[in-house]
C-alpha positions in Angstrom: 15.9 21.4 -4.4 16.3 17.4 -5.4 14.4 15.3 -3.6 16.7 12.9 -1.5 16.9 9.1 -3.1 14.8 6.6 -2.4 15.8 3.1 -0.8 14.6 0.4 -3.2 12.9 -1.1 0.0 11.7 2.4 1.1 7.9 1.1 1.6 9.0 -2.9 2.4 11.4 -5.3 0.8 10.2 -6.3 -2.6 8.1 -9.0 -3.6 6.2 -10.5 -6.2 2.6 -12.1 -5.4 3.2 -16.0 -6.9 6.4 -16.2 -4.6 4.1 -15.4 -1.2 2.5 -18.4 0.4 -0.4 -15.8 1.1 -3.7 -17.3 2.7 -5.8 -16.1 0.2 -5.0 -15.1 -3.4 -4.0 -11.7 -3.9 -5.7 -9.3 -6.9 -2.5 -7.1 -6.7 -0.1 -4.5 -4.5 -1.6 -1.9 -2.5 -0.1 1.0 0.1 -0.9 0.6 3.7 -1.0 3.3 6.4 1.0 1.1 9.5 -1.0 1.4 12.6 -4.7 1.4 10.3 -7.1 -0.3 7.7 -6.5 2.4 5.2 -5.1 1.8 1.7 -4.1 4.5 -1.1 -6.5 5.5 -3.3 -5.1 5.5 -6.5 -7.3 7.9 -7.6 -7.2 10.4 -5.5 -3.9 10.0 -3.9 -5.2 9.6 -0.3 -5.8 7.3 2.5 -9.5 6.0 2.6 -10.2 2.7 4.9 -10.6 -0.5 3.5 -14.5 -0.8 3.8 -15.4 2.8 1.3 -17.3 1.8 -1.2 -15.0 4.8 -3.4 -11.8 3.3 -2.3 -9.6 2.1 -5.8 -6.5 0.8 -3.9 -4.7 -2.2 -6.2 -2.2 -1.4 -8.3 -1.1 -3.7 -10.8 2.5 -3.9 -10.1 4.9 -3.5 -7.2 6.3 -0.9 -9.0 3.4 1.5 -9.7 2.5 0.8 -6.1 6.0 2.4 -5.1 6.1 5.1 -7.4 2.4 6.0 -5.5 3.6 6.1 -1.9 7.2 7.8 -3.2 4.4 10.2 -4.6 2.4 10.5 -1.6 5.6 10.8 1.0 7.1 13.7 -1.3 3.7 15.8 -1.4 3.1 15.3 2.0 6.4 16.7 3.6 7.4 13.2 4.9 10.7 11.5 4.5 11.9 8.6 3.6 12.2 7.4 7.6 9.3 8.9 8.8 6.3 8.0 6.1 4.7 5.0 7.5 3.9 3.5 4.4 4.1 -0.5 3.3 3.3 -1.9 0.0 1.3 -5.2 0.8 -1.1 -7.5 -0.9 -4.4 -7.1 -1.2 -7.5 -8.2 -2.8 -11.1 -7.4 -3.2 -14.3 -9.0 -2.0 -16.9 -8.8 -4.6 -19.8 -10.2 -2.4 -18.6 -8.0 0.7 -17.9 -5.2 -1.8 -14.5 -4.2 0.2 -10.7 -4.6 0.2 -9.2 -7.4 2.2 -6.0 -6.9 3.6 -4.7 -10.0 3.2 -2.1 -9.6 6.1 -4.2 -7.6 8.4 -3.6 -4.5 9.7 0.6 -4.2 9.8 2.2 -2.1 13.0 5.1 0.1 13.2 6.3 -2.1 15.7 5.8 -5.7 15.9 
């Protein structure tokens, strides 16, 4: 069975970091769990919060970032409406040793 097609702005409309007037700079794209402080792991393909020191969440590109969460929503039984994934900015804090959501943590509903 195909899996149904994926929306080009399936996880967020897309963006590129030097065109965001962003607060702080961003180190690259990462996926966000709406509603929590938990990024994808790009290792190990799940959620882990934004302060594990095993967390490797940045992706170097918008599109390796999608191509993740399409990953993630298709093993996990989700679809395309129901996933509650965002691709976002992010960055890393070397002194704090932690991710930074640049934006916070984003809601499902604003």
């Amino acid at each position: 069975m195909r899996s149904a097609p994926f929306p080009a702005d399936a996880f967020g409309d897309r963006f590129t970091l030097d065109d965001l007037p962003l607060p702080r700079s961003a180190a690259g794209y990462a996926v966000q769990m709406l509603d929590t402080d938990t990024l994808l792991d790009r290792i190990t393909g799940t959620f882990l919060p934004v302060r594990s020191s095993t967390l490797d969440g940045i992706f170097d590109s918008f599109d390796a970032a999608y191509a993740a969460a399409r990953t993630w929503v298709e093993t996990h039984g989700k679809t395309v409406d129901d996933h509650r994934l965002a691709i976002v900015p992010a960055s890393f804090d070397s002194v704090m040793e932690r991710h930074i959501l640049i934006y916070g943590v984003l809601c499902t509903q604003p």
